[in-house]
N, C-alpha and C positions, 0 to 999 in steps of 0.2 A: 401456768408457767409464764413470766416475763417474757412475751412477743423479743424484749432485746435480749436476751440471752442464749435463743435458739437455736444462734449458732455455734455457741459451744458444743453441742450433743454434734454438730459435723466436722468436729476436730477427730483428726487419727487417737486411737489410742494411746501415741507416742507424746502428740502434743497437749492430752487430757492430762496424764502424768505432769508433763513440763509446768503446765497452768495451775494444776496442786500445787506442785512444789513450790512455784514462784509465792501463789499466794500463801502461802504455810508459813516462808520467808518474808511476808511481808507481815503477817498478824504476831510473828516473832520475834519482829525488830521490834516491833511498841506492845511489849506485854503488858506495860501499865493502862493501857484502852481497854483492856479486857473484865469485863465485870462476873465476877462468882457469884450466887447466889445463896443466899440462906442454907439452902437445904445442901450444896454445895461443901458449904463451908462445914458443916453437921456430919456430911459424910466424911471430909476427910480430917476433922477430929475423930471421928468414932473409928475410924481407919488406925489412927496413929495412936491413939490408945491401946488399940489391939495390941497393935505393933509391940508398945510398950508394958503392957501386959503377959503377952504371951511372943519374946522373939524369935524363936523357933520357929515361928509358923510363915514368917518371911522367907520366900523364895532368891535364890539370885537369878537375874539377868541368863545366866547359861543354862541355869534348872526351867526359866521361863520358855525359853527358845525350845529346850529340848521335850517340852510338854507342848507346844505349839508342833511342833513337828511331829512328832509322832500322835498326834491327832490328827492333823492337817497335810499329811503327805507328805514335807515338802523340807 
């Protein structure tokens, strides 16, 4: 572990949250910095192919949630 970053682990849970989020916000503003990789780019061809081969098998957004939930409690 980075001696300088130590003390993030004694931030509240509240302000761990806040420091995600900021930084989330911040690698979202310049999407163009962000480099995908080969194998990356391979998955989500082979992803979107699918897709286009067989669309049916695409979930929405509220089928997604409602299979997280009742897996996960919550």
């Amino acid at each position: 572990m980075n001696p300088d970053l130590q003390h993030i682990f004694e931030l509240s849970p509240a302000e761990k949250l806040q420091l995600v989020q900021d930084l989330w916000d911040d690698i979202a503003a310049n999407p163009g910095d962000l480099t995908v990789s080969d194998s990356q780019v391979r998955e989500l061809d082979e992803r979107r192919e699918n897709l286009q081969r067989n669309p049916d098998s695409a979930l929405s957004w509220e089928d997604v949630q409602r299979r997280a939930r009742a897996q996960y409690g919550r």
